[in-house]
N, C-alpha and C positions, 0 to 999 in steps of 0.2 A: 504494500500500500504506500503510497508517493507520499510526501507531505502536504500538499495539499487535498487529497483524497482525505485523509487523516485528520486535515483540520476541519474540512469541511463534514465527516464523521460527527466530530467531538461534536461542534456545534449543534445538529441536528439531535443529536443525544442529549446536551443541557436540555433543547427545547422542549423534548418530548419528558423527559425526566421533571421540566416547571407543571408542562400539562396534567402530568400524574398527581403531582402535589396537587395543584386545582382538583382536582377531580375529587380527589381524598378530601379536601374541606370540605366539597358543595354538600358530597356522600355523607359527612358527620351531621352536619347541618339541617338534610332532609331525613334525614335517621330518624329522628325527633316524631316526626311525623309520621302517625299511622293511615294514613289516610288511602285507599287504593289509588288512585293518583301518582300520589308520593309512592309508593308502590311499586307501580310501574318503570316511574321517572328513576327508581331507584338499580332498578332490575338493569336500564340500560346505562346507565352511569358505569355500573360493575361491571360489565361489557366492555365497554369504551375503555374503563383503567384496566383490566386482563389485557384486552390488546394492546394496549401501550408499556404495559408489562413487559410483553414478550417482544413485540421491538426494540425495546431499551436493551433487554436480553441478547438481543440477535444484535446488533449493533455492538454491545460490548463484545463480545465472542471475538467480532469481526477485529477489534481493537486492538485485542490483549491475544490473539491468536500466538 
């Protein structure tokens, strides 16, 4: 992997690594709420952080190979 391959990795990695944290507030946040709704909204939040999970994942892999 070149260096700029590499930095432009890293970068993409902080980004999605901020995204996960966002996700993790909104997630504590609407926890609160039992409402089927909230429910719902909730079900795809977890979704959306699992997948950014695993790109963070596969992105590091790719890093630290």
């Amino acid at each position: 992997m070149g260096p700029k391959t590499e930095q432009s990795t890293r970068l993409k990695l902080k980004h999605l690594q901020g995204k996960h944290r966002d996700l993790d507030k909104i997630i504590a946040h609407n926890e609160k709420d039992s409402s089927p709704e909230s429910w719902h909204l909730l079900k795809s939040l977890k979704k959306k952080k699992l997948y950014l999970k695993d790109q963070i994942t596969s992105l590091k892999n790719s890093l630290f190979k």
